[in-house]
C-alpha positions in Angstrom: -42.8 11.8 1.7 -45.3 8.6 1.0 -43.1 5.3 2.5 -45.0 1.8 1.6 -45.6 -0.5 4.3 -44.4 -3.8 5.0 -45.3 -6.8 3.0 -46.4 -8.4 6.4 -50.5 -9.3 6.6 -50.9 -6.1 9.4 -51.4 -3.3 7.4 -49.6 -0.3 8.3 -50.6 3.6 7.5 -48.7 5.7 5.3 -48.2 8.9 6.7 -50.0 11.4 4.2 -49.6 15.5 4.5 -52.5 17.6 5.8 -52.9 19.3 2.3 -53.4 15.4 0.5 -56.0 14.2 3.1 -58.3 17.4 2.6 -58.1 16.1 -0.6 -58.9 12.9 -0.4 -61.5 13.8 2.2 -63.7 16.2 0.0 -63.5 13.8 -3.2 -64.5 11.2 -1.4 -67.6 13.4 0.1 -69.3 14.8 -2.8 -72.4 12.9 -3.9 -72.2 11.6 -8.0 -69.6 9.5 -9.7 -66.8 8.0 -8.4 -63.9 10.2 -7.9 -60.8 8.9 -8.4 -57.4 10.7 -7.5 -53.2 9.7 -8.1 -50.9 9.6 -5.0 -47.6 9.8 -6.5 -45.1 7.6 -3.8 -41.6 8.1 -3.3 -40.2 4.5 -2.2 -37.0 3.6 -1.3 -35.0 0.6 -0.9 -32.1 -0.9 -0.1 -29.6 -1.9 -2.7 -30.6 -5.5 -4.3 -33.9 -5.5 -3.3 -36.0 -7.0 -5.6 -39.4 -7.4 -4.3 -40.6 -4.2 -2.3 -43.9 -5.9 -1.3 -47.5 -4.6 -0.9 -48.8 -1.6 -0.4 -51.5 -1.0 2.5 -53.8 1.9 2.3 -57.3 2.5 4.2 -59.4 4.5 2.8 -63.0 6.1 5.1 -65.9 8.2 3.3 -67.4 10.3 5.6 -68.3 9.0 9.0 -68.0 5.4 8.1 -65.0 2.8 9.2 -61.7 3.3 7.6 -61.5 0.1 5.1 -58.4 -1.3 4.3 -57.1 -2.2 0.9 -53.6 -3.6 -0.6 -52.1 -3.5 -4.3 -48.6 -5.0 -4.9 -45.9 -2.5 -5.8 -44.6 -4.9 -8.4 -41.0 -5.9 -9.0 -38.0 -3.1 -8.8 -34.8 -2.5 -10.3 -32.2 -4.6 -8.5 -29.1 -5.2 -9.9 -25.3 -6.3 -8.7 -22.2 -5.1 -10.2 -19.3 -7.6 -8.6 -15.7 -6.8 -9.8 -13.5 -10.2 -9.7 -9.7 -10.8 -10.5 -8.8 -14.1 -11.4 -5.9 -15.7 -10.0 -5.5 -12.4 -8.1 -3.5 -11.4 -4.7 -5.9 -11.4 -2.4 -8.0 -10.5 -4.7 -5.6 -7.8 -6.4 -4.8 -7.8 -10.1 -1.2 -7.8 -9.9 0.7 -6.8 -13.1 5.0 -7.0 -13.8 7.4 -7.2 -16.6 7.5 -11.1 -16.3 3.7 -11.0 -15.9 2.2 -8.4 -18.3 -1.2 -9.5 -18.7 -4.5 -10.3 -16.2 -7.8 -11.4 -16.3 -10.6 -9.9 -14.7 -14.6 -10.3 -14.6 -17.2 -8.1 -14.2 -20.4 -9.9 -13.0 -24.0 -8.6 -13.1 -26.5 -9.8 -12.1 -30.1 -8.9 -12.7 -31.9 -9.5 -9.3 -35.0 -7.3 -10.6 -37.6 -6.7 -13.0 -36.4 -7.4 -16.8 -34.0 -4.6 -18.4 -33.7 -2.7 -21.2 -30.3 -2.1 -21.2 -27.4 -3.1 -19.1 -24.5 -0.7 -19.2 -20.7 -0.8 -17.4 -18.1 2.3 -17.6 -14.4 1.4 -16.5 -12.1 4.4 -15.6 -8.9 3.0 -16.7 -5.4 4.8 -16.1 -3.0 5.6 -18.8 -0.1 2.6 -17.4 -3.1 0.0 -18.4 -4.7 -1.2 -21.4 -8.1 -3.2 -20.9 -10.5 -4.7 -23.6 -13.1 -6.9 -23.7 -15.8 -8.9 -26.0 -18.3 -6.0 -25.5 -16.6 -3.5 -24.1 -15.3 0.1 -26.6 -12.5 2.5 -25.1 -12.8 6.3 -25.9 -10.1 9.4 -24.7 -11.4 11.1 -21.0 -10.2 13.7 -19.1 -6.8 13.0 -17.5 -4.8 11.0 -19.7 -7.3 7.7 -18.7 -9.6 5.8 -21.0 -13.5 5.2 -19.9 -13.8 1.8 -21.2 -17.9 1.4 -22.1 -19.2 -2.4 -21.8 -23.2 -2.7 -23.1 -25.2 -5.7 -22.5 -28.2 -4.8 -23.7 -31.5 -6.7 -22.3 -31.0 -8.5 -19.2 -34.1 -11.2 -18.6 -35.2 -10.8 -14.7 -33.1 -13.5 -12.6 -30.2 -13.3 -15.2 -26.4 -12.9 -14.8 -24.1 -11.8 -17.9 -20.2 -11.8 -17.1 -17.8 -9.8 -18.9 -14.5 -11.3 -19.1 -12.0 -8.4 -19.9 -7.9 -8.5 -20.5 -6.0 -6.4 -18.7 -2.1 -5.5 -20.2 0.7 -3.4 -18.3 2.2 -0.7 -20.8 5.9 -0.7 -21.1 7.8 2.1 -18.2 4.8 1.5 -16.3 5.5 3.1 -12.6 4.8 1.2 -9.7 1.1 1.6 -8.8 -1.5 0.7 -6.5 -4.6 2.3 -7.5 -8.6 1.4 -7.5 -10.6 1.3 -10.9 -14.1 2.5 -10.1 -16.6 0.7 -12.4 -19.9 1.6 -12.9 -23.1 0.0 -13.5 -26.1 1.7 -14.8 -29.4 -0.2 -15.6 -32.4 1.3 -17.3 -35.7 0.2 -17.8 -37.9 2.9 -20.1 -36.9 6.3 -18.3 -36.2 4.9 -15.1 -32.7 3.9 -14.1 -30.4 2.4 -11.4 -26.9 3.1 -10.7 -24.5 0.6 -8.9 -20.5 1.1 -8.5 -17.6 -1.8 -8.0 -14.0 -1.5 -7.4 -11.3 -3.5 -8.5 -7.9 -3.1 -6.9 -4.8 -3.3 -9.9 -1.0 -3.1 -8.5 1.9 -2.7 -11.0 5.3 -4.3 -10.1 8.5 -3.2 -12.0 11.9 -5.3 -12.9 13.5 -3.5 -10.1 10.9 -3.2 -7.0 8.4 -5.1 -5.8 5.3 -4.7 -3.4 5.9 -6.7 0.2 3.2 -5.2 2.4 0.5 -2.2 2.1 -1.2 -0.7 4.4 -4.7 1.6 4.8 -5.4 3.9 8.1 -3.7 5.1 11.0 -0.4 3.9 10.2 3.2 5.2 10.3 6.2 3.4 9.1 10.0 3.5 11.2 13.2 2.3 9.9 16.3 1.2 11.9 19.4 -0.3 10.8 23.3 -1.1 11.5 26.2 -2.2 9.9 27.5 -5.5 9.9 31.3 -4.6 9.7 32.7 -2.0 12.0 35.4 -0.7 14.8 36.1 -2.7 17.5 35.2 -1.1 21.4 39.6 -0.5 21.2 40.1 0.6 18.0 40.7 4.0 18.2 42.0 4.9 15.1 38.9 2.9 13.3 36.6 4.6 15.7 38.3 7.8 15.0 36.9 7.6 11.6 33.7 6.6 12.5 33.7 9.7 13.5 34.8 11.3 10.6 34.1 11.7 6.6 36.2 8.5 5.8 34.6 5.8 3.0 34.7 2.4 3.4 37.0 2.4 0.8 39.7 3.7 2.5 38.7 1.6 6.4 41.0 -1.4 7.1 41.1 -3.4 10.6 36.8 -3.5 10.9 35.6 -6.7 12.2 32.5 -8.5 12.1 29.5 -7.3 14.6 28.6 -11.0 16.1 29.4 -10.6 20.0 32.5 -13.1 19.8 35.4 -13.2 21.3 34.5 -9.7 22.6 33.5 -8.1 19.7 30.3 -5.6 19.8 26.9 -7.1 18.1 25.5 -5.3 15.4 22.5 -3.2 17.0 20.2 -0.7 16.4 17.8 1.1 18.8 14.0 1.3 17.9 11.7 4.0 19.0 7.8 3.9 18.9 5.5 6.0 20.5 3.9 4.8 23.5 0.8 3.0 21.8 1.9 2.2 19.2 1.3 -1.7 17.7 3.3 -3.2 15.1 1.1 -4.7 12.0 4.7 -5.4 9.8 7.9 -5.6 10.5 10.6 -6.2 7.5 14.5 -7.1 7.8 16.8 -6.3 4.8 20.3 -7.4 4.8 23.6 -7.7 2.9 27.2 -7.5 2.5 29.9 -7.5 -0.3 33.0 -9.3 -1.4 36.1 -9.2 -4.2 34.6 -12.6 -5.4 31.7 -14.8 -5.6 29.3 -14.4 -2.2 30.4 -17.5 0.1 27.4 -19.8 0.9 24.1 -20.5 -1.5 21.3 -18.9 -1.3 19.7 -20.8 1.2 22.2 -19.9 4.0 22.5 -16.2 3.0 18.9 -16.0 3.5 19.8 -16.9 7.0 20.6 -15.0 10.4 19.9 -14.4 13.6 17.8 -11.7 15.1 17.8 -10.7 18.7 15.3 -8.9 20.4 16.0 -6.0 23.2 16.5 -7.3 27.1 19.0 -9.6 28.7 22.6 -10.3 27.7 24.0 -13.2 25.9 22.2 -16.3 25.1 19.1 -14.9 27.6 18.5 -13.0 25.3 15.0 -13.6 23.0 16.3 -15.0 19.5 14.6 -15.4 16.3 16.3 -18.3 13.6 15.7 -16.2 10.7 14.9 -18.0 7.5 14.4 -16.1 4.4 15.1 -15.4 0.4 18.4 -14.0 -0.9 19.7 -13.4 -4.4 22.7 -12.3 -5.6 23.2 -8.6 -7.1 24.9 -10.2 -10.6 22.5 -12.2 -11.4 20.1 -9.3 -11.6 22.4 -6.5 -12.1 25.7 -8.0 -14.1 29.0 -9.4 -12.8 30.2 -8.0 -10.0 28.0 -4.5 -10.2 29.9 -2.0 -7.1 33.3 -1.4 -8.8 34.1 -5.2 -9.3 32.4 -6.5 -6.3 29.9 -8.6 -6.2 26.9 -8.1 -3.3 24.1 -10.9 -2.1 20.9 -9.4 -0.8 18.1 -10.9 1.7 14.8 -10.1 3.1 12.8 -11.6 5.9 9.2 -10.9 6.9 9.7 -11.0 10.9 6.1 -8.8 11.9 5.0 -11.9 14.1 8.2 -12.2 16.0 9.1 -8.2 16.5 5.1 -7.7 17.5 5.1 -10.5 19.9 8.1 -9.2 22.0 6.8 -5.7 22.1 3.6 -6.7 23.4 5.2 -9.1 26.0 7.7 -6.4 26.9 6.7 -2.9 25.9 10.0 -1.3 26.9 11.3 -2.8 23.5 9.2 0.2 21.9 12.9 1.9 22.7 15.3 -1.2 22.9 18.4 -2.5 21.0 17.8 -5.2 18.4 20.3 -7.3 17.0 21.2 -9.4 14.3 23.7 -11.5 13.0 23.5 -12.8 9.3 24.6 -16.6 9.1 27.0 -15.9 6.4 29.5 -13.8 7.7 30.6 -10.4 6.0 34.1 -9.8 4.3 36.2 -7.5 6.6 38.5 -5.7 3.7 38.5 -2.2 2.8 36.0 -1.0 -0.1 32.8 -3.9 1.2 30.2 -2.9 3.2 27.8 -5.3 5.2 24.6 -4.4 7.1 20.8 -5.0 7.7 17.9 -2.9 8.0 14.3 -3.4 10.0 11.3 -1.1 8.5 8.4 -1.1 11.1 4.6 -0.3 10.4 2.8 0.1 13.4 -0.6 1.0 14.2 -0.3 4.4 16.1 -3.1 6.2 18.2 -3.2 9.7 16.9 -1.1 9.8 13.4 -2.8 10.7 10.1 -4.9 8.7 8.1 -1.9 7.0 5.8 -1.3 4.8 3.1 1.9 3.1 4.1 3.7 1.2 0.9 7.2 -1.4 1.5 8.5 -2.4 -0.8 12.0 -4.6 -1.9 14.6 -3.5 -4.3 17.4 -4.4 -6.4 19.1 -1.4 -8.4 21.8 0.4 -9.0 23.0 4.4 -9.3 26.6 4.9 -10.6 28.3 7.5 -12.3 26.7 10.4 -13.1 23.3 8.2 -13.9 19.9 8.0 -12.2 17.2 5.8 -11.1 13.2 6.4 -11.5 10.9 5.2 -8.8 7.4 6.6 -10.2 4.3 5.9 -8.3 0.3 6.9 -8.4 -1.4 8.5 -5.8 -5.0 8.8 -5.8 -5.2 12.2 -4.2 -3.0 15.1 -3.6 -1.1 14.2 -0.3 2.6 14.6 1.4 4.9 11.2 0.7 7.7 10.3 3.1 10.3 8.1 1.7 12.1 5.8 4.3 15.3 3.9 2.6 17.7 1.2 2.6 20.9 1.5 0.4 24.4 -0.1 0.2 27.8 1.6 -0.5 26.8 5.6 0.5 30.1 7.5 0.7 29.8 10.3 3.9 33.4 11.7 1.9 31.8 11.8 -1.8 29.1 14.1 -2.4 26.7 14.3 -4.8 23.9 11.4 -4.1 20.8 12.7 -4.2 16.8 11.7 -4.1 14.4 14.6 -5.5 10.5 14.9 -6.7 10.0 16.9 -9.7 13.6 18.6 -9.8 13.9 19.3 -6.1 16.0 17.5 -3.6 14.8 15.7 0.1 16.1 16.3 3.0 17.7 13.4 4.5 17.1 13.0 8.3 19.8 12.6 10.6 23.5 12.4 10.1 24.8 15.2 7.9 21.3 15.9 6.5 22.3 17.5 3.2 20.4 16.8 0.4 23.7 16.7 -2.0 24.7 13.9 0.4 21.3 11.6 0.8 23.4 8.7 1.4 26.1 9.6 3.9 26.5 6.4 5.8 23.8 7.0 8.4 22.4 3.6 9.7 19.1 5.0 12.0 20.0 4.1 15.2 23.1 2.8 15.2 25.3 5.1 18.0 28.3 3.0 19.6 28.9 4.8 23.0 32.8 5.2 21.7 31.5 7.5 19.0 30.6 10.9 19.8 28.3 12.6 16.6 27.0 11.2 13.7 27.9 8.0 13.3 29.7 6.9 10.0 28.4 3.4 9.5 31.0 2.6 6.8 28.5 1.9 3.5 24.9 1.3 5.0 22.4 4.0 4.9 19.0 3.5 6.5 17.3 6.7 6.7 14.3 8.7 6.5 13.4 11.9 4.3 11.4 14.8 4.6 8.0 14.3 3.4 6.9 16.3 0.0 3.9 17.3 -1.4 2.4 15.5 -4.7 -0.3 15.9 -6.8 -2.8 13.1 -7.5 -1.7 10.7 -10.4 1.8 9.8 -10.9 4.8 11.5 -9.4 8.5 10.3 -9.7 10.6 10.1 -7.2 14.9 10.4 -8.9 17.7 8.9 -7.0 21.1 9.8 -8.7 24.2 10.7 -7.8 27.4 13.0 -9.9 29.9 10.6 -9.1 29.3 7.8 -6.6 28.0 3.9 -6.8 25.3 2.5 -4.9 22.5 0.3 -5.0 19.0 0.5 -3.3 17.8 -2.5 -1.5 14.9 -1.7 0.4 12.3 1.5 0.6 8.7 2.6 2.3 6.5 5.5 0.6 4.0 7.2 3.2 1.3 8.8 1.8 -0.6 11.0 4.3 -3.4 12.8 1.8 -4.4 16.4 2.2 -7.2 17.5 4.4 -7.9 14.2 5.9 -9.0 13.7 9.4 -7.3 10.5 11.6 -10.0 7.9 12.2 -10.3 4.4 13.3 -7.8 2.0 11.5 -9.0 0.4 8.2 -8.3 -3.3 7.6 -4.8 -3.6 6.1 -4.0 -4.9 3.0 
């Protein structure tokens, strides 16, 4: 292969092949006319290079002193495809019901010799609908559309930007997914290729995106309820230890470590290793009326890392956002209760104690919300704490939290659909309010089969049993009945790449989903180094 030498004044040989010199060699020896032969070159350079410089070749005839000579290559095809959103999520296009529409730019620019033609291909999924000034859509494979942008000429030194609209179709799922864009460039026969990605993320009414992450990354959910026995209740703790629903619990008293009553804790365990890159707190609690407070002081509490005993103990004043269940869902949505929910991002404070004091990879956290829970029969109150943590050794992952607001009564059913780029296993982790250990029939299941739920009674006609992940007082012996607060994990599934729903329902029960994480670990992927989150 013929490589061209630098543009630098030193000329530099091009390595030829044995069979080309001989060539060269006799031509150059026979007595006459000049003879004149082609070298054909393969060059190759870096994207965006423009100018490749000058190529240096010495030529000798016979005996005499190699002379040197030096042609310009002339100016190459070098363009730049940049994919832009505007007024985008660090730098995501982020779609919802309440914000249907975005704007996106496709910049290229023309670094190069002049163009003949300038052409962009979009692979857009079936949830989306994009158009622009120059842009035509046609049917492809796999229920997308390849949007086709042409610019025609494209002077040397140009830029052309395409401004395109993109629109969320109605049921859209949620969705993270890249749209590869293409770029090809063509001068006579010759062309250049170039690609671009721009990163599109659909919210729905009912679920929203809080953090995502890309690489080796695992996600760990804890939780606890708010309301519960007291250490001498034995006929409270008796059912505890039983199938009873809150419903049907009187005497339980709030978990705030007064007056000798227990705090509300939940053990965390991490692998050795293991760093924490988001940590999310979810709580709530119901009541026959209106929610006491505002929302200002339910978004309040008071989290309590492991270590210590009473006030030495490391405290974070939690301030976050809360809303209340009837405003979103209807007056008073559980069976004439009304519910507040609130979520805190608390990844700075939960990392920071871990790496000051690794042994609270497998210590007790505590919180206490400011506004304190009702106490009566039929109201639940609890909090959950979903970890992401960098960890040495687990699969390359794409590690999705997000917060909820919804509700599964009746004999009805809930649809959380989202897109996976490739074939891969998802692990749901979840947060719900108002499971029933004695009423059967809740359920989660991917294309008409149901998850396993991990720990408690792990039936998957019982997802939500009133198991809180970590939550074991010492004066209950089993599985824990946490009186209306689930935190749990599932089984992971396999899904196909695209769009997979995942159904929670129930044949009989009320609840409402607050919080949830979806892991997906693709197929045949090998760990690796940590990607940068996002």
């Amino acid at each position: 292969m013929l490589e061209p030498g630098p543009p630098a004044a030193a000329a530099a040989r091009i390595p030829l092949t044995a069979a080309v010199i001989r060539t060269i060699g006799l031509a150059a020896a026979q007595p006459g006319p000049t003879v004149t032969d082609v070298l054909q070159l393969a060059v190759h350079l870096d994207a965006g290079v423009a100018e490749p410089g000058d190529l240096q070749v010495e030529a000798a005839s016979g005996d005499g002193e190699p002379r040197p000579t030096s042609m310009p290559l002339g100016a190459a095809l070098a363009v730049k495809l940049d994919a832009n959103a505007l007024g985008a999520d660090g730098g995501t296009v982020v779609l919802s019901p309440s914000l249907a529409e975005g704007r996106m730019t496709l910049d290229v620019t023309n670094a190069g010799r002049a163009l003949d033609a300038a052409v962009v291909e979009l692979v857009v999924p079936e949830i989306l609908a994009i158009s622009g000034d120059v842009c035509i859509g046609g049917i492809w494979a796999g229920g997308t559309t390849r949007l086709r942008c042409t610019l025609g000429q494209l002077d040397a030194g140009a830029t052309r930007t395409i401004a395109l609209k993109v629109v969320v179709l109605p049921d859209a799922p949620l969705t993270l997914t890249t749209l590869p864009a293409t770029l090809t460039a063509t001068v006579g026969a010759t062309s250049h290729v170039v690609d671009a990605d721009l990163d599109v993320r659909v919210d729905t009414e009912r679920a929203q995106l809080r953090a995502r992450f890309e690489g080796q990354y695992r996600a760990y959910e804890i939780g606890a309820p708010t309301i519960h026995c007291a250490t001498n209740d034995r006929a409270c703790l008796g059912q505890a230890a039983g199938n009873a629903n809150n419903d049907s619990v009187n005497g339980r008293v709030v978990l705030d470590g007064v007056n000798g009553r227990p705090l509300s804790t939940s053990t965390l365990t991490l692998p050795e290793g293991a760093r924490v890159v988001g940590a999310y707190l979810t709580w709530g609690a119901s009541y026959p009326g209106l929610p006491p407070g505002d929302a200002t002081s339910r978004g309040g509490g008071t989290f309590l890392a492991p270590g210590g005993t009473g006030t030495s103990r490391t405290a974070l004043d939690v301030r976050g956002s809360s809303r209340l269940a009837s405003d979103s869902l209807g007056a008073k949505p559980l069976g004439g209760r009304d519910f507040f929910q609130s979520v805190a991002d608390v990844t700075d404070f939960v990392r920071t104690v871990i790496d000051v004091d690794p042994d609270a990879r497998t210590g007790g956290w505590s919180f206490v919300p400011d506004v304190a829970p009702g106490t009566g029969s039929a109201l639940f109150g609890g909090w959950s704490l979903t970890v992401v943590v960098d960890e040495p050794g687990a699969p390359v992952s794409d590690v999705r939290v997000y917060d909820a607001l919804d509700l599964v009564s009746g004999t009805g059913s809930m649809d959380v659909r989202f897109a996976a780029d490739v074939a891969s296993d998802v692990r749901l982790g979840a947060t719900v309010w108002e499971g029933d250990r004695g009423l059967s029939g809740d359920y989660v299941k991917h294309d008409g089969v149901a998850l396993t739920p991990l720990g408690g009674l792990a039936l998957p006609s019982n997802a939500f049993d009133s198991t809180a992940t970590g939550f074991a007082p010492v004066e209950v012996n089993g599985a824990v009945n946490s009186f209306g607060v689930d935190v749990r994990g599932f089984g992971a599934t396999a899904v196909a790449a695209g769009t997979s729903t995942l159904t929670f329902g129930t044949e009989g029960d009320s609840y409402a989903l607050a919080s949830f994480s979806l892991t997906l670990t693709p197929h045949l992927v090998e760990p690796h180094g940590p990607l940068t989150p996002r």
